[in-house]
VMD Tcl script that draws the C-alpha trace (Angstrom):
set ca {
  {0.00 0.00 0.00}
  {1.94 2.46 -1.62}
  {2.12 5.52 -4.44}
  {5.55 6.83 -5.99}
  {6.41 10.07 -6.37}
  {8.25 11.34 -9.27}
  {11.71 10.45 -9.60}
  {13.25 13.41 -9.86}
  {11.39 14.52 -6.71}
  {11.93 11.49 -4.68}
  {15.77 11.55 -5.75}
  {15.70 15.77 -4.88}
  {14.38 14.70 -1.30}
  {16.69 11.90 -0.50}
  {19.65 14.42 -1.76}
  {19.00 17.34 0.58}
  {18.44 14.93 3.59}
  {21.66 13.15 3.00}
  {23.20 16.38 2.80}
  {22.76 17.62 6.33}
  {25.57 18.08 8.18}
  {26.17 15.79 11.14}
  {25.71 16.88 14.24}
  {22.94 16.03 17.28}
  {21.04 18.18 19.76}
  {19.32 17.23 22.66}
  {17.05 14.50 22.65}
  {13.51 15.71 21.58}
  {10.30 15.25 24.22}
  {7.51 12.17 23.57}
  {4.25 14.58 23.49}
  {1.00 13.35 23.05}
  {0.21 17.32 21.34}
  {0.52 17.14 17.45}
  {0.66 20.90 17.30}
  {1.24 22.12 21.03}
  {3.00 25.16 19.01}
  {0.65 26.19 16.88}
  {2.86 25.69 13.92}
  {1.84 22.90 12.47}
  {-1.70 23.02 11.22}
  {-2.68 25.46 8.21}
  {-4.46 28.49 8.11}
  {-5.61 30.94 5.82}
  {-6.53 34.02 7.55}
  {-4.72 36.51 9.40}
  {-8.27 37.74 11.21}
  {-9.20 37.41 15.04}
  {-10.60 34.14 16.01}
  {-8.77 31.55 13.30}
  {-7.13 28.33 14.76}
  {-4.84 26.27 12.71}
  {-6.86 23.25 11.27}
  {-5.03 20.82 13.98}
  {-7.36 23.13 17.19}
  {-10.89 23.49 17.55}
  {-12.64 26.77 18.90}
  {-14.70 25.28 21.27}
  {-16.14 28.62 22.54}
  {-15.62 31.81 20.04}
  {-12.93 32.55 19.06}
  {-9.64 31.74 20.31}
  {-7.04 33.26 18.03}
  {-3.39 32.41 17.23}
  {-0.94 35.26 16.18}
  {2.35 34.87 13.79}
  {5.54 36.51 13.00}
  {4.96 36.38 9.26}
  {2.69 40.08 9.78}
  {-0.05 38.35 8.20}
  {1.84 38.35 4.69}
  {1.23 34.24 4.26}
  {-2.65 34.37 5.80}
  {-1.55 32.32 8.99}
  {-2.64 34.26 11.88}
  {-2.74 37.54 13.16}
  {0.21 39.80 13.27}
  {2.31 40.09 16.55}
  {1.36 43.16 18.65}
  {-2.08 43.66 17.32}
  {-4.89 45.30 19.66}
  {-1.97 46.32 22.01}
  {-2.42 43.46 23.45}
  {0.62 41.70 23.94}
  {4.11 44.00 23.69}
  {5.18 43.59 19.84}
  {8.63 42.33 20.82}
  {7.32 38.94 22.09}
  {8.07 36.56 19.97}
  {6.83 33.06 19.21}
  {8.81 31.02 22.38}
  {9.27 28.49 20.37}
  {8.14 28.17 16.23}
  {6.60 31.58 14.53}
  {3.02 31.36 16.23}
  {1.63 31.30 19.66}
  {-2.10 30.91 20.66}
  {-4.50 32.64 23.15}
  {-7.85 32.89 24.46}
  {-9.83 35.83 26.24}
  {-11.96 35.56 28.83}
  {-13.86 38.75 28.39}
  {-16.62 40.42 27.02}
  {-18.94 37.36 27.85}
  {-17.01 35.13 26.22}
  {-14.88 32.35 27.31}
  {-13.03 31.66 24.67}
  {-11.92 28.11 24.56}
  {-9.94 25.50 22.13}
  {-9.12 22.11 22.07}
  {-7.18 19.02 20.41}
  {-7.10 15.46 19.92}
  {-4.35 13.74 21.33}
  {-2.54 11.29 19.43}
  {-3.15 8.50 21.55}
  {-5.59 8.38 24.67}
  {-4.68 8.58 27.93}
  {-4.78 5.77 30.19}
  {-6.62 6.26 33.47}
  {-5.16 5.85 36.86}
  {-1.88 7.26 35.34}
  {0.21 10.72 36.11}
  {0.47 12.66 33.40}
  {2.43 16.80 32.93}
  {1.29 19.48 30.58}
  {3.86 21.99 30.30}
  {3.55 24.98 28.79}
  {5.56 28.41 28.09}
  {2.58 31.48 29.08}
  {2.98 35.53 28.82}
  {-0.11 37.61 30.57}
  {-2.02 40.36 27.82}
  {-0.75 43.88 28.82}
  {-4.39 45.31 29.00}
  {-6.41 42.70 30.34}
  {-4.17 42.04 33.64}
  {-7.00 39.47 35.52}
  {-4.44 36.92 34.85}
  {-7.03 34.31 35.63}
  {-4.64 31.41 33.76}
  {-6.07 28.38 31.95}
  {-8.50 25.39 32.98}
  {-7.46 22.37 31.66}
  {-10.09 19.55 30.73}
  {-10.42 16.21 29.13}
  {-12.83 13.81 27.58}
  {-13.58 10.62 25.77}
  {-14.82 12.09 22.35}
  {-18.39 12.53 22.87}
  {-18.24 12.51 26.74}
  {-18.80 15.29 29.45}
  {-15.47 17.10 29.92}
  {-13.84 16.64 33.06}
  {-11.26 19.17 34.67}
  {-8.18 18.62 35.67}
  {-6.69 21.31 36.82}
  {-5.28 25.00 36.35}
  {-2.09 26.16 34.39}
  {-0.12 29.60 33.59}
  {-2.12 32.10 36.41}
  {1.14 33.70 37.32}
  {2.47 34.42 33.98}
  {4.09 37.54 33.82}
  {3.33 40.64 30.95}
  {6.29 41.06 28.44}
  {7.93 37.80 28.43}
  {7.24 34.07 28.63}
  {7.68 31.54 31.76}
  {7.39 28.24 31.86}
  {4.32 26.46 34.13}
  {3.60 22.43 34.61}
  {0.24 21.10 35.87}
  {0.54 17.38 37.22}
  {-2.39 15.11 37.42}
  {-3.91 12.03 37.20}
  {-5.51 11.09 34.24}
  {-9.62 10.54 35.22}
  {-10.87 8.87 31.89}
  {-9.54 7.71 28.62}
  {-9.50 10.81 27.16}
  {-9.23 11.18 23.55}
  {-9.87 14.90 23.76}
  {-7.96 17.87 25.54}
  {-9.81 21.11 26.15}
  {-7.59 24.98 27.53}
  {-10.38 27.50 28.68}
  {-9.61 30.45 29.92}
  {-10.48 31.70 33.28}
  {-11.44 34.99 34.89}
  {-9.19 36.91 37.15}
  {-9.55 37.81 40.31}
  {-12.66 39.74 41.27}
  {-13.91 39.03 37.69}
  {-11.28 40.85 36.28}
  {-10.74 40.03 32.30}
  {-8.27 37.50 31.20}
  {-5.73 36.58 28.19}
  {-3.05 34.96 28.17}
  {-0.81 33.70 24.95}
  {0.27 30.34 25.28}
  {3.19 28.13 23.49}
  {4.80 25.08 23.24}
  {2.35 22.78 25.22}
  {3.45 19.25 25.79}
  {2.00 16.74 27.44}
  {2.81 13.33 28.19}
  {3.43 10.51 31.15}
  {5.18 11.75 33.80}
  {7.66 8.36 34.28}
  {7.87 5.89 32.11}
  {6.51 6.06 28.42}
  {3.11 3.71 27.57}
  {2.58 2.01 23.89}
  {1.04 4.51 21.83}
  {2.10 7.13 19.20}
  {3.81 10.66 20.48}
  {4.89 13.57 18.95}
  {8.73 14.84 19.11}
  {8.46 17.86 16.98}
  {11.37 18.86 14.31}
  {8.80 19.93 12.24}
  {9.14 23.10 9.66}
  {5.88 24.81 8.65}
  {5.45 25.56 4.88}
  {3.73 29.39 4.22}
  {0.31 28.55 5.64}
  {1.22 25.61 7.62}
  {2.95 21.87 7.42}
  {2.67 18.58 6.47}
  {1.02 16.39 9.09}
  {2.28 12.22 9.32}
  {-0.82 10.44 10.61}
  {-0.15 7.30 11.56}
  {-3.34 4.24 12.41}
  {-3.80 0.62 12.54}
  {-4.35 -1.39 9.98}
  {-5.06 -5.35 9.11}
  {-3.21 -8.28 9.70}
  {-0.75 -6.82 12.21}
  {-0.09 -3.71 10.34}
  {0.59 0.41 10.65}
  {-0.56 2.48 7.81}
  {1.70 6.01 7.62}
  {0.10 8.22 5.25}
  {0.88 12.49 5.08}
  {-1.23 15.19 4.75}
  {-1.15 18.85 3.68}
  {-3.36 21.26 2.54}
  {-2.27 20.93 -1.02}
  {-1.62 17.23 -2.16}
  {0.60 15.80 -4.87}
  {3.67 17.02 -3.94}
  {6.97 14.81 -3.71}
  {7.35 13.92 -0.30}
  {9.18 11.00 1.72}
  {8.59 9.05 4.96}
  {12.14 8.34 7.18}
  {11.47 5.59 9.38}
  {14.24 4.89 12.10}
  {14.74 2.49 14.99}
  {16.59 5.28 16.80}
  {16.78 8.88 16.80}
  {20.20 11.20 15.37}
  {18.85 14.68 15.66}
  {20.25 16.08 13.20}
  {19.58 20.64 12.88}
  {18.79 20.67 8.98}
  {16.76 24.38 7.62}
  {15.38 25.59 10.53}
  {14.10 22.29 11.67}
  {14.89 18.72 12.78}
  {15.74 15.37 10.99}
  {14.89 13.69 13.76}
  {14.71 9.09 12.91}
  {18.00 7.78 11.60}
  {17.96 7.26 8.22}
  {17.32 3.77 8.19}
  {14.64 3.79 5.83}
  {13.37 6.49 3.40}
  {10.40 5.53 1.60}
  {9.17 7.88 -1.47}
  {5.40 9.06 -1.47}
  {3.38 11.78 -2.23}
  {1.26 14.06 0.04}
  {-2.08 12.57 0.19}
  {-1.41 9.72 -1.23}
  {-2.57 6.14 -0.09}
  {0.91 6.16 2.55}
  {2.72 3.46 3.40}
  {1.89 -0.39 5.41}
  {4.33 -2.07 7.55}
  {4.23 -4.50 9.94}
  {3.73 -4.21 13.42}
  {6.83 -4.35 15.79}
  {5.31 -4.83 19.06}
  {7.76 -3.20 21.90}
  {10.15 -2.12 19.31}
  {10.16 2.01 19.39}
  {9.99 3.43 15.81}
  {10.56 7.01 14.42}
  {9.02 8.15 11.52}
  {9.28 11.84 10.24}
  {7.60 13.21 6.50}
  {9.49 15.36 3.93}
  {7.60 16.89 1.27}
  {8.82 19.70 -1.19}
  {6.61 22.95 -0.56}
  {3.65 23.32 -3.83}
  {5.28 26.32 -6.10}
  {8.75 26.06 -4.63}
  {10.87 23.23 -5.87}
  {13.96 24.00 -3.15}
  {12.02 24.20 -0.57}
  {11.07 21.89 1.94}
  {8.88 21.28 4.55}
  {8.77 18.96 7.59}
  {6.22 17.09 9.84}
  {6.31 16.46 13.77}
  {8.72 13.24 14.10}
  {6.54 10.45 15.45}
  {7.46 7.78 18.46}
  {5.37 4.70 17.83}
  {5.45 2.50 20.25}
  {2.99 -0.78 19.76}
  {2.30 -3.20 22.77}
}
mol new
graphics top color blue
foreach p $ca { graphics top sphere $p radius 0.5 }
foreach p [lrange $ca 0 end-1] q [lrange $ca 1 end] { graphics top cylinder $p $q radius 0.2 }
display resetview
């Protein structure tokens, strides 16, 4: 279960990723968040209230801001409504999400999570937060879960002491109550009622000890002009894993690395994260790539797909961890 891309294109790929220089960097976080930067998913609108296509708006509107100015359509600009200080960048990526509690509304977003948690176990969300410089309630964030379909449940609080002007890093610890499928960030109000909006980056979450069978997320990505290519990864029959990639345009020449460890490699801005030990030539919404199961054998899998109008570019997906029991 597999489509070709061109030659040329597959042979253009495998070139530039050969072609990195060695080196490592530290060893990337498991995170059960495919886009807990915001970078990932595309967009094309630089108005208020526009998620990338990998959040929800549970409760109008969330919105997500960017350092591209709004010349590429994928979010607003930094800076705009004077509401956070135009010097903060992104702390991690080129966007960074928030939601206002104000005005009536409570405005919430949410995620699926790439594999669902299992109850009974202690699980972190960390998260880098930076308070709005003119609504100062500084109520933070409710965190809450659910089984898709279910009743949320909440967990917990994170980021009510961020500072204005800069970004610090906050961790909520707790025990996962359900199965949950689904992760939910709503914003609270501030003390006395006072309004509340906070910007929010690089969320991870994941176990807080040992790592469980499932499929996490350990970034290295590099977002195209509206967004990135997305590596989705399910079961299939007979003891088999389907990898197949995704982008808002298909048909370009991409490839899938699959590795049974990790060398890290810095390569344009992003990561090459699996070792090379296979590179398999696709296309971007094409029918993927089968292979068998390895039960308790960890393998990395990261997608590489030329950006649509230009040929030298590339883009990048989120490495994947899967881990099958």
């Amino acid at each position: 279960m597999h489509s070709h891309c061109s030659r040329f294109g597959g042979k253009l790929l495998l070139g530039f990723l050969l072609s990195a220089v060695p080196g490592q960097t530290a060893l990337l976080a498991p995170n059960l968040l495919l886009d807990g930067g915001f970078d990932v998913g595309w967009m094309n609108s630089c108005a208020q209230g526009n998620l990338p296509h990998t959040w929800t708006a549970l409760q109008p509107t969330p919105d997500v801001y960017t350092v591209s100015q709004c010349g590429s359509l994928d979010g607003m600009p930094l800076g705009s409504y004077g509401h956070f200080v135009p010097t903060l960048q992104p702390s991690s990526g080129r966007r960074f999400g928030a939601g206002c509690w104000c005005w009536g509304a409570i405005e919430t977003l949410g995620t699926s999570l790439l594999t669902p948690l299992t109850p009974g176990v202690r699980y972190k969300l960390e998260g880098h937060f930076s308070r709005d410089q003119t609504h100062r309630g500084n109520g933070g964030y409710e965190v809450q879960l659910r089984t898709t379909g279910g009743p949320w449940t909440s967990v917990g609080t994170i980021g009510d002491s961020a500072a204005s002007g800069a970004w610090s890093a906050h961790m909520l610890s707790f025990i996962a109550p359900v199965a949950a499928t689904e992760l939910a960030i709503a914003p609270l109000a501030g003390r006395s009622g006072q309004w509340s909006y906070n910007a929010m980056d690089n969320l991870k979450l994941a176990p807080e000890t040992n790592l469980l069978p499932g499929v996490y997320s350990l970034g290295g990505e590099i977002p195209g002009t509206r967004g990135g290519p997305i590596l989705s990864t399910t079961l299939g029959s007979q003891g088999t894993r389907d990898y197949r990639i995704t982008h808002e345009t298909s048909g370009q020449a991409a490839v899938i690395v699959f590795g049974l460890s990790t060398i890290n490699v810095p390569f344009l801005g992003g990561t090459i994260v699996p070792s090379l030990d296979v590179v398999w030539p696709t296309v971007a919404g094409g029918s993927g790539v089968r292979l068998p199961l390895a039960p308790g054998i960890p393998l990395y899998a990261q997608a590489w797909v030329l950006e649509p109008g230009i040929p030298s570019q590339l883009m990048a997906s989120p490495a994947l961890l899967v881990l099958d029991p």
